[in-house]
C-alpha atoms as an extended CHARMM CRD file, in Angstrom:
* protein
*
       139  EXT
         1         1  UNK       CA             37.2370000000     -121.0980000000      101.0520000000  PROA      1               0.0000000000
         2         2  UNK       CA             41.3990000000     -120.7070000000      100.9660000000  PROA      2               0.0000000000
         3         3  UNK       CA             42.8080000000     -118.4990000000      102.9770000000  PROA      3               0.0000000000
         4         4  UNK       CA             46.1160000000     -117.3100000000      103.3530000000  PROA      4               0.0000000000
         5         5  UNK       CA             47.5380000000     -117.5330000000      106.6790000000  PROA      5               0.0000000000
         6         6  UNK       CA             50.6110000000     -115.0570000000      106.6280000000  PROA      6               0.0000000000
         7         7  UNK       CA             53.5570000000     -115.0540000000      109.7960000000  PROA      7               0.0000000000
         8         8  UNK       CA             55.0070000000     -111.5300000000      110.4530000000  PROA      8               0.0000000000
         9         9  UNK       CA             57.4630000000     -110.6040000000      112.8980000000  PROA      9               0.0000000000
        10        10  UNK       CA             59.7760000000     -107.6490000000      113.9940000000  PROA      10              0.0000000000
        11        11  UNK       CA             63.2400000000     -107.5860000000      113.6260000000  PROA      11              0.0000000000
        12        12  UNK       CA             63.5460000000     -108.5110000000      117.1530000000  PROA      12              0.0000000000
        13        13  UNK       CA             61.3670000000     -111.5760000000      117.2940000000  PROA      13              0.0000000000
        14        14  UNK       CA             63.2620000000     -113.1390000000      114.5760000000  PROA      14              0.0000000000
        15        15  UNK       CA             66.6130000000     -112.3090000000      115.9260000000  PROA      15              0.0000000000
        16        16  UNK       CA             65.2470000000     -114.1380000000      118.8560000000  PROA      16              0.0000000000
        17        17  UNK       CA             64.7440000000     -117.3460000000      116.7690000000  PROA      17              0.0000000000
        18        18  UNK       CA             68.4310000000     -117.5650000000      116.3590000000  PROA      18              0.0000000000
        19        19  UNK       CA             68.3820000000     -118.7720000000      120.4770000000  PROA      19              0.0000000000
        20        20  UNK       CA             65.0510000000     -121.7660000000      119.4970000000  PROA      20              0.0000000000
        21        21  UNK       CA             66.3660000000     -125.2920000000      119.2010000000  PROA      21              0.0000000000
        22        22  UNK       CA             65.7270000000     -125.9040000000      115.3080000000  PROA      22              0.0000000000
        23        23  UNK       CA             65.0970000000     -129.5750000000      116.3550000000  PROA      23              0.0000000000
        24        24  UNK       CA             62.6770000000     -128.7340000000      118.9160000000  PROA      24              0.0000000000
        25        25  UNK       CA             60.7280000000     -125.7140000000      116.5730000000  PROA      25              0.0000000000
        26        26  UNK       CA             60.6270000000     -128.6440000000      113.5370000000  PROA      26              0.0000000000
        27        27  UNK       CA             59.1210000000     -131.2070000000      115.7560000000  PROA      27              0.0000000000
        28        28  UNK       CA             56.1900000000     -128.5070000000      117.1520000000  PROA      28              0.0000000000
        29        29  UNK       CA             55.5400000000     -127.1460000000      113.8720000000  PROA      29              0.0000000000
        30        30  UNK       CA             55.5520000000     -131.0370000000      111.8200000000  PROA      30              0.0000000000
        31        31  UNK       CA             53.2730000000     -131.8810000000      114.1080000000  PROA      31              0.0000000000
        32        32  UNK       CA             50.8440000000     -129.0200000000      113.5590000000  PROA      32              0.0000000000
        33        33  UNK       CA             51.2160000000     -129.5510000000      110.1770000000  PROA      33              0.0000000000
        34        34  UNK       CA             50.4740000000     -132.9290000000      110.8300000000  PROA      34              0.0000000000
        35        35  UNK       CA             47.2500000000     -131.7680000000      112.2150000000  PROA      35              0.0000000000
        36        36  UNK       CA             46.3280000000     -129.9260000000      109.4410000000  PROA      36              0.0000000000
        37        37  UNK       CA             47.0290000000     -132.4540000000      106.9310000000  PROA      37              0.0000000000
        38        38  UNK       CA             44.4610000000     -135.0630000000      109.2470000000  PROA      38              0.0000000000
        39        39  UNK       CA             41.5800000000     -132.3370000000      109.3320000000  PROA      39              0.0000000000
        40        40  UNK       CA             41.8680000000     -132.1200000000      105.0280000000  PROA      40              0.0000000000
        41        41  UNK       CA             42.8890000000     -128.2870000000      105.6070000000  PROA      41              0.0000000000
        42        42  UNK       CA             46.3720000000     -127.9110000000      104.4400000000  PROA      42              0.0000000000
        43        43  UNK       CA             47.4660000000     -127.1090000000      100.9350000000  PROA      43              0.0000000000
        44        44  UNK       CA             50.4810000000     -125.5860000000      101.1090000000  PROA      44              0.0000000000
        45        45  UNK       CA             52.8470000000     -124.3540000000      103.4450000000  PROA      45              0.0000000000
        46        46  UNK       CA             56.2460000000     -122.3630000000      102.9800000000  PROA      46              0.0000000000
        47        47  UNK       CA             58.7900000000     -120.5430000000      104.8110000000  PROA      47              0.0000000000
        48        48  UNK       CA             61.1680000000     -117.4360000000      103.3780000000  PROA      48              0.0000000000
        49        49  UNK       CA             64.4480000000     -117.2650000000      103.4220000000  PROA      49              0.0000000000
        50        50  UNK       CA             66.4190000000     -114.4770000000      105.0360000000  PROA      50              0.0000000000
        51        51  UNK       CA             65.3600000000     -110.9570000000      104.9250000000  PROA      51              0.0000000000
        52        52  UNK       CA             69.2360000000     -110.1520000000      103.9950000000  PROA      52              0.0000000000
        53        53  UNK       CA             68.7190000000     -111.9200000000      100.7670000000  PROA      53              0.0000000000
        54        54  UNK       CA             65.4150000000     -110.0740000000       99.3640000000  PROA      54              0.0000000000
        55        55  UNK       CA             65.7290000000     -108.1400000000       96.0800000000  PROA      55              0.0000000000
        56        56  UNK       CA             63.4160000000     -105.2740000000       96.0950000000  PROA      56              0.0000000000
        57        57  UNK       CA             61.5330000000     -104.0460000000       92.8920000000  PROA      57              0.0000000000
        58        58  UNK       CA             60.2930000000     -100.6850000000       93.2880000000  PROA      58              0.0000000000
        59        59  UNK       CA             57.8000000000      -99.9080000000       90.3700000000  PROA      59              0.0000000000
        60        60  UNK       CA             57.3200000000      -95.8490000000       91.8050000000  PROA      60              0.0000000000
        61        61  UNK       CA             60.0150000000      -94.8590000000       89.0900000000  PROA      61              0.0000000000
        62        62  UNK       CA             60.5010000000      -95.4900000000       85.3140000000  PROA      62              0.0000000000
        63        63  UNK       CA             62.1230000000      -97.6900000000       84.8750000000  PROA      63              0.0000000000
        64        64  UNK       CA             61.6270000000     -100.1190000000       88.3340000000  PROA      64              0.0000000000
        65        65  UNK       CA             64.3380000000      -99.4210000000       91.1630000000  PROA      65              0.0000000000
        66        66  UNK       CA             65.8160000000     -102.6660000000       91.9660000000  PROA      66              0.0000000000
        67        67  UNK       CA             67.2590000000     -102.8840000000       96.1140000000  PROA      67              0.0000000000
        68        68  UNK       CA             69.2160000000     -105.3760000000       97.2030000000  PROA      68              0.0000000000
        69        69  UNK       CA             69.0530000000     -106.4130000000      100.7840000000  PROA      69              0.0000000000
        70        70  UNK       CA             66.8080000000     -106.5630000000      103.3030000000  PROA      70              0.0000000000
        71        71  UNK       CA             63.7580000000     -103.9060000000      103.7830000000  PROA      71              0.0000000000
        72        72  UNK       CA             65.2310000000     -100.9910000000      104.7520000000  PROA      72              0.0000000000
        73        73  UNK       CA             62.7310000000      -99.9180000000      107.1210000000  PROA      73              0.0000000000
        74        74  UNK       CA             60.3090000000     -103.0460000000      107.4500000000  PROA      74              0.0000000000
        75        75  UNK       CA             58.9480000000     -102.8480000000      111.3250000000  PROA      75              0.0000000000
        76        76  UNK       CA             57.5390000000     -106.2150000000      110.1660000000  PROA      76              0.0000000000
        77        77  UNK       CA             58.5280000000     -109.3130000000      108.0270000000  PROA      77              0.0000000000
        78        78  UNK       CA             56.6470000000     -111.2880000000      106.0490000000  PROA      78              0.0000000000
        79        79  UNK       CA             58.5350000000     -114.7570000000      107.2010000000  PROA      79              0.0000000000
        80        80  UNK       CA             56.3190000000     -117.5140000000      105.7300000000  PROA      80              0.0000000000
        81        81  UNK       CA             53.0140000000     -118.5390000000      105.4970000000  PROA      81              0.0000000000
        82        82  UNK       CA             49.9900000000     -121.2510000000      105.4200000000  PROA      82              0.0000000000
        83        83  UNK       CA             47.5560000000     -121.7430000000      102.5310000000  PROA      83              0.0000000000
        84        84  UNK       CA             44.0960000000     -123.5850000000      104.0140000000  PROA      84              0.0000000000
        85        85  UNK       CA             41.0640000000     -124.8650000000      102.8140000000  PROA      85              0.0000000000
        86        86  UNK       CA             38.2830000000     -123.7650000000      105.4560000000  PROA      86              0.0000000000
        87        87  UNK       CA             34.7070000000     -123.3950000000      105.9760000000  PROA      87              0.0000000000
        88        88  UNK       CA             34.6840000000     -119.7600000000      107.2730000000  PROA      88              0.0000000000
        89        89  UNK       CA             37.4640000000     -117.0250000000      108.2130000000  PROA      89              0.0000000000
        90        90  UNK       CA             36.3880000000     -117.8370000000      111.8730000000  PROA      90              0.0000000000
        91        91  UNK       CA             37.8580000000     -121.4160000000      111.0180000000  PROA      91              0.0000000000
        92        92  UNK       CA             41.3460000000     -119.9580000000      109.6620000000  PROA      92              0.0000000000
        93        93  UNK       CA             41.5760000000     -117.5260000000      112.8780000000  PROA      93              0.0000000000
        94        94  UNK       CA             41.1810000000     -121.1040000000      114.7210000000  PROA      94              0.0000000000
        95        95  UNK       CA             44.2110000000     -122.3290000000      112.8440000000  PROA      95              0.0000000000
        96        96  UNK       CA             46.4230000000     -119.2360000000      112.9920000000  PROA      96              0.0000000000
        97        97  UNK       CA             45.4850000000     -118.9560000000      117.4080000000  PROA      97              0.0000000000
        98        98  UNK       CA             47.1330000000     -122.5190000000      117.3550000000  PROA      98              0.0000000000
        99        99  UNK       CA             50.4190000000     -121.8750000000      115.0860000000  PROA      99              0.0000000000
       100       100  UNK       CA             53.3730000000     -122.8810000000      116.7710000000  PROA      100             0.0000000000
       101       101  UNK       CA             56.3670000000     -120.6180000000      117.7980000000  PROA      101             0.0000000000
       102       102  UNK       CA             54.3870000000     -117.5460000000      118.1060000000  PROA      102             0.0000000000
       103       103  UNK       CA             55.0420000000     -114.9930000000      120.7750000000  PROA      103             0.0000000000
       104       104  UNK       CA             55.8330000000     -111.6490000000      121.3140000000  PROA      104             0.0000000000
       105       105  UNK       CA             56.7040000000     -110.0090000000      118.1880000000  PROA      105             0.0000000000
       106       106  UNK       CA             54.5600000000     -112.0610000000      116.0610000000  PROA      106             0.0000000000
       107       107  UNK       CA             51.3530000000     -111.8690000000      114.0170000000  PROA      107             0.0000000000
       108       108  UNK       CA             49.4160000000     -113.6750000000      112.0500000000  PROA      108             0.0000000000
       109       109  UNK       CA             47.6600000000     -112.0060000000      108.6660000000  PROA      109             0.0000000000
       110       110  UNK       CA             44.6830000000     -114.0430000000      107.5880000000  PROA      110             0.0000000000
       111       111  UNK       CA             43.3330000000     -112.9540000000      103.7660000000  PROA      111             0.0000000000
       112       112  UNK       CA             41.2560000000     -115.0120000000      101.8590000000  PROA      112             0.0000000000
       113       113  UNK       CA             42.2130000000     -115.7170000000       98.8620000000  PROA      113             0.0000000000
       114       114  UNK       CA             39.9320000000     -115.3500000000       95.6450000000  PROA      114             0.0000000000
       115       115  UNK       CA             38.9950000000     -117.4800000000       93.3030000000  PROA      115             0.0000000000
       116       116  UNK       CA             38.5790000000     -117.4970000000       89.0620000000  PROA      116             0.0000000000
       117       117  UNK       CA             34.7780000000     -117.6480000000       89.5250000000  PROA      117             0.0000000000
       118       118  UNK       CA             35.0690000000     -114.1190000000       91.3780000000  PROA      118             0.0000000000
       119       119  UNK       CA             36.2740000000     -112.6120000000       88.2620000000  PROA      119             0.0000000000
       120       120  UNK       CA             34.2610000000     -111.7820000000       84.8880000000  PROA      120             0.0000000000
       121       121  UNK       CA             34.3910000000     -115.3560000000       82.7460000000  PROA      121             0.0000000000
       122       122  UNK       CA             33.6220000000     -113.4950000000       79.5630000000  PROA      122             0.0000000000
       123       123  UNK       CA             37.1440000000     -112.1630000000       79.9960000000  PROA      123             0.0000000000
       124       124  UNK       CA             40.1350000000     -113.9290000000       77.2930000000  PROA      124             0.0000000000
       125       125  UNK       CA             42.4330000000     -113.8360000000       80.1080000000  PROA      125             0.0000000000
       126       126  UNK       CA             40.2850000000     -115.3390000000       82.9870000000  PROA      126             0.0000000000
       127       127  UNK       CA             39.4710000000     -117.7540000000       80.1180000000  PROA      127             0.0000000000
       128       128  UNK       CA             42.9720000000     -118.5400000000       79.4940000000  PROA      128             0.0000000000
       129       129  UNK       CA             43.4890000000     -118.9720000000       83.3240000000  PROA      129             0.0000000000
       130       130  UNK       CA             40.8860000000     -121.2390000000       83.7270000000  PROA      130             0.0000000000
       131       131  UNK       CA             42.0960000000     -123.3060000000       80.7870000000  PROA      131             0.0000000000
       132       132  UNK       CA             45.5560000000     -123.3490000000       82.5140000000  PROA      132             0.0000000000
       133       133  UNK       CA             44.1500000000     -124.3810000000       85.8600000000  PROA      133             0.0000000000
       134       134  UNK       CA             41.7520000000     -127.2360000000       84.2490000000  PROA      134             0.0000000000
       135       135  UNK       CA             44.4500000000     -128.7890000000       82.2190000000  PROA      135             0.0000000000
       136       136  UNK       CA             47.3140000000     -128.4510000000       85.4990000000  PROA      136             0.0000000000
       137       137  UNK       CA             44.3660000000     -130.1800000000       87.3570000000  PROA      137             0.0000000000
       138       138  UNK       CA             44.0970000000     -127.1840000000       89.8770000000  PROA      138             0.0000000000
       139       139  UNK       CA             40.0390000000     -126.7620000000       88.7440000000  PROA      139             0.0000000000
């Protein structure tokens, strides 16, 4: 099963990154990716860039609202995240306990992530997915 393992912070948490040796935080994190990669769990992992560069679309109007900036009241930020292939969710809370640089302020979302067989395969556009993801060899 994937699962999407998704680092959130406050404001203050990530403004206390700024003080973290960026040496130091690459070594402890390559490594747990490292760790990942040996146990055959790790497909893909990605960090976000800064909160001050987000572009908002907000779809509650006609037409869409477009914000630049960061969210203007966001008590938490969606900074990056893991994508794993695991036996159970009890297996990607395992992964997530061990994630490097957490600490106060942090969290870590875990949501599995569905797959095409979940959806209705008499439907043209699940059909058209699946088609896309056998011949991009993700299937």
């Amino acid at each position: 099963m994937k699962y999407m393992l998704i680092m959130r912070a406050t404001d203050e948490a990530y403004a206390a990154m700024a003080d973290v040796d960026m040496d130091t935080m690459l070594e402890k994190m390559g490594r747990f990716q490292e760790e990942m990669l040996r146990a055959g769990v790790l497909l893909a992992a990605e960090g976000l860039e800064d909160p001050a560069e987000t572009v908002v679309v907000d779809h509650s109007a006609e037409p869409p609202v477009v914000t630049d900036g960061p969210y203007g009241e966001t008590k938490e930020l969606f900074g990056g995240f893991y994508l794993v292939n695991v036996a159970s969710k009890e297996e990607a809370v395992e992964w997530a306990k061990r994630l490097p640089g957490a600490g106060d302020g942090f969290k870590t979302e875990i949501r599995r992530v569905a797959t095409i067989d979940e959806f209705p395969q008499d439907n043209e556009w699940i059909q058209k997915e699946r088609a896309w993801r056998e011949a991009t060899g993700q299937l």
